[in-house]
N, C-alpha and C positions, 0 to 999 in steps of 0.2 A: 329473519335469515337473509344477509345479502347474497345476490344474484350472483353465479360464476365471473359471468360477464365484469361486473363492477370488481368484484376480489383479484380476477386476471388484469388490470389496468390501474390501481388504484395506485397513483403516489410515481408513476412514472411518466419520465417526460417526452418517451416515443411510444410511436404507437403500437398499442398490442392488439391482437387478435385471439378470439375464444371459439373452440366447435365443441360443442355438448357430444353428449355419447350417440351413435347413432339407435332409434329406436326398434325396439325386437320386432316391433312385426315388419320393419323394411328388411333386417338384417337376416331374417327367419322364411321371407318372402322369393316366388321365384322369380330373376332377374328377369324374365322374358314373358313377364304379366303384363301385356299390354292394355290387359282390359282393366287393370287398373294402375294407371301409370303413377308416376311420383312425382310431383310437384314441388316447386319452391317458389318464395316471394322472396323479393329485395326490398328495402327502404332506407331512409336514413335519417338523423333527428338532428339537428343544430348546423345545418348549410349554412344560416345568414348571421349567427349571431359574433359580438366582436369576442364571446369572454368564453372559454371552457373548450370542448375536441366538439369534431362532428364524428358522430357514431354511424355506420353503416351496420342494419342487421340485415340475417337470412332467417329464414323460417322454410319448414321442409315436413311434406307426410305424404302419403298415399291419399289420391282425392277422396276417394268412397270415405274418408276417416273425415277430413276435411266437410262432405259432405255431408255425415250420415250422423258426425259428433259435434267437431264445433260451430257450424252453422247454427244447427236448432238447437244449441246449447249455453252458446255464449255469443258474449256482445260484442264479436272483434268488430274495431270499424278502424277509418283513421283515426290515428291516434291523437290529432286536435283535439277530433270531436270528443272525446271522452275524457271525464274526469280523471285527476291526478289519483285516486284513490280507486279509483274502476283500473285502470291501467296498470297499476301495481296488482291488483289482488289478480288481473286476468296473467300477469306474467308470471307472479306466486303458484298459478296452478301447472306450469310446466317445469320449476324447480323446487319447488319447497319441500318440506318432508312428507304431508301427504298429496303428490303430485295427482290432480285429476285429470291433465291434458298430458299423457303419458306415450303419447305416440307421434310426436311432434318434436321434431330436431333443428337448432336452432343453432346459430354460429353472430358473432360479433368481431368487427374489426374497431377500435378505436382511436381516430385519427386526434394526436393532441395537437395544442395551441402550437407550441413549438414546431412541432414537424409539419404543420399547413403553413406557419408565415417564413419557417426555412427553404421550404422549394418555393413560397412564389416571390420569396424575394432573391433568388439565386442570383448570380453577375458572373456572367454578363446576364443584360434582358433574354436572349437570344435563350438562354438556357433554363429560364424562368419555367416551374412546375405549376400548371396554375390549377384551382380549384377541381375544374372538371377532370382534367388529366387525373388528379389525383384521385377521384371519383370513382372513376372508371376501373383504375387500374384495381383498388380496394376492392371493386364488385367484382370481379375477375380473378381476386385474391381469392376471396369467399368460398365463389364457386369451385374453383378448382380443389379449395379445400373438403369440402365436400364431396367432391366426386374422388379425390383420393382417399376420402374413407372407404370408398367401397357403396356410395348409392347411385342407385343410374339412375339420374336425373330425367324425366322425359319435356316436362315443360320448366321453361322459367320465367315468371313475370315480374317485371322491372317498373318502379314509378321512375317515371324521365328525366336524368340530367339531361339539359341543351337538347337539340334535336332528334324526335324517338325513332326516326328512320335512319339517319347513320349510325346511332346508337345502337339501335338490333341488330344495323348489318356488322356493324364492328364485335357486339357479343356474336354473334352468327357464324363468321369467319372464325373465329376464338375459341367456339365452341361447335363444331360442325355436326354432332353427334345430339345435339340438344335443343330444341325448337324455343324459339324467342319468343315473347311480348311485351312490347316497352311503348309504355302506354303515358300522359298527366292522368297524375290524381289516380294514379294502380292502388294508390289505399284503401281508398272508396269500390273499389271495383272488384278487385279481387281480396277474398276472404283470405287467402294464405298472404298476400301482402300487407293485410291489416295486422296478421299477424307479427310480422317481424316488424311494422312498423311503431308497434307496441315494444317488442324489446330492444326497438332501438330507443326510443321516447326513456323510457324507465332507467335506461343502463347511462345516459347520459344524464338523467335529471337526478340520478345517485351520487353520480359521480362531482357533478355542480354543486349537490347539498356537502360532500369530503371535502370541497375548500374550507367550508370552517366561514365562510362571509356571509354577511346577513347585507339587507336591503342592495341588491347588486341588480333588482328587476330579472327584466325578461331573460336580459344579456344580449336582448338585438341594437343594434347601431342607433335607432330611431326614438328610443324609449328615455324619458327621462331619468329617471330612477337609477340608469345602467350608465347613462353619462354622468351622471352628479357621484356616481360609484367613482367613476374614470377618475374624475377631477380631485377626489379627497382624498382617495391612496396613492395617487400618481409622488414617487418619488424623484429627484433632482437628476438623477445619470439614469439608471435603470427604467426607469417609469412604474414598471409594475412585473409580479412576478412572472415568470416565463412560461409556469403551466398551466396558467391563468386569462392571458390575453392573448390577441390575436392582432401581433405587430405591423403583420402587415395590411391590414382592415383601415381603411383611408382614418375612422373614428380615434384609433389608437395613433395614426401618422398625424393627423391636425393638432389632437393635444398635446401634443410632446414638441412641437413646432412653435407652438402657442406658448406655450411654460416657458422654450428659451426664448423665446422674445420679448417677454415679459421680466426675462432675468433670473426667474424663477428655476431654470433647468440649464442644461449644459446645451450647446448649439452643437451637433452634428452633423461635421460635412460628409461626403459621399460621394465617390467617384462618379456613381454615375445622375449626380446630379447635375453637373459640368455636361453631361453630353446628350445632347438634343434628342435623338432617336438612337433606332437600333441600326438601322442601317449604315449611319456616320461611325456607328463604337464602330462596327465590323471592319468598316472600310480604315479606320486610324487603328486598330490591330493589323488589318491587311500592311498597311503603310510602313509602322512603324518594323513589324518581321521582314519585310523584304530589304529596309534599310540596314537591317541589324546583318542581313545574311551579306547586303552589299559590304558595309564594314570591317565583315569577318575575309569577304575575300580578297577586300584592298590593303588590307595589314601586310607586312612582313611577314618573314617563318624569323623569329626569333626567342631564343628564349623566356623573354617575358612573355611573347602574347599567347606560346606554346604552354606554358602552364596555368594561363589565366582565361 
């Protein structure tokens, strides 16, 4: 049985997002049980690699459930540390037909190739979306989706993009009703973040296996197997499919650089390869609108420049 997650994202080239139903005993529960609050974890599977989305999951329950079920029941950890076939069967048990982890609510956003290397290659530079931004704001998507189901959130624990103290004060501020911990390595640490860091691992290594490509490796920048992929299906204009790689990943800019220079591929110029920094583009947009308003006011009033 494929995971919601994978069926909500499969074959599209933006990103989608998933929330599971929320589970009876939160929805059945009274909002002002402080003595057993509601937890979530965050995580995410495929940050570094050049080929496939990067998945952000949530994972959601009451602790004592947390505590008292799947702690001494199963072997959530980070989702490294555990087998490909442990990590499906641990996610199988919150969707499948006889679901055993049935009190756990779980939400996925899936960011693809296309929509990571279209914001960070935006132009001007100045308005570049880059990885973290987009990070952040996905975690923020989640949550909020969540809390408009109707769960009052009391804690959330986050593994850390970039630094974990701006990071909580920025979810903090975001969320002022909702106590933060944004922690490295929250996979390891916290048992609800091992959890979602499971449905993220799964819902992306699903999604990677629906290419339909064989020997493609890890898929991270560094790995042979994933470069010699690059180099064999790399075509002459296009390079490679668009919900497939990740264009703006230095990996996928060096060999496509390489190909035309070898003749092999078309040369692509670039506006703002002509321009040194960001500060000079600004300053020659500055330059060139102020020229254009002087232009507009040294003109005549005549009929030509009146309709043109």
């Amino acid at each position: 049985m494929t995971p919601p997650t994978v069926q909500e994202a499969l074959n599209s080239l933006h990103s989608k997002s998933y929330f599971s139903p929320v589970p009876t005993n939160i929805t059945e529960s009274d909002i002002n049980d402080h003595d057993d609050p509601i937890i979530l974890g965050v995580d995410e599977a495929g940050r570094g690699p050049v080929l496939g989305p990067m998945v952000y999951g949530v994972a959601y329950c009451k602790k004592s459930y947390q505590d008292s079920v799947i702690i001494p029941n199963y072997s959530f950890d980070d989702s490294k540390k555990l087998t490909d076939p442990v990590r499906r069967q641990l996610f199988s048990y919150m969707y499948g037909e006889t679901r055993q982890i049935d009190q756990v609510g779980y939400a996925t956003t899936v960011i693809t190739p296309l929509d990571i290397s279209s914001g960070m290659s935006r132009f001007p530079p100045t308005k570049q979306y880059n990885l973290n931004e987009q990070a952040h704001d996905v975690t923020m998507g989640l949550i909020q989706g969540v809390l408009n189901q109707g769960v009052k959130l009391d804690h959330v624990y986050v593994d850390t993009v970039g630094p974990p103290l701006s990071y909580q004060k920025k979810l903090q501020e975001r969320f002022p009703n909702v106590k933060f911990t944004v922690e490295k390595k929250a996979d390891a640490l916290y048992c609800v973040v091992s959890v979602a860091s499971v449905v993220a691992k799964v819902t992306r290594d699903l999604l990677i296996e629906s290419l339909g490509f064989k020997n493609i490796g890890s898929g991270y920048p560094g790995d042979p197997n994933t470069k010699q992929w690059l180099r064999d299906t790399q075509t002459s204009v296009m390079g490679w499919p668009q919900n497939v790689v990740r264009f703006s990943w230095q990996t996928a800019k060096t060999l496509l650089d390489d190909n035309a220079e070898k003749g092999d591929g078309v040369d692509m110029q670039w506006e703002e390869d002509f321009i040194s920094t960001k500060k000079s583009l600004q300053k020659q947009w500055e330059r060139q609108l102020q020229e254009r308003k002087q232009m507009e006011q040294d003109l005549p009033i005549t009929l030509d420049n009146w309709y043109h």
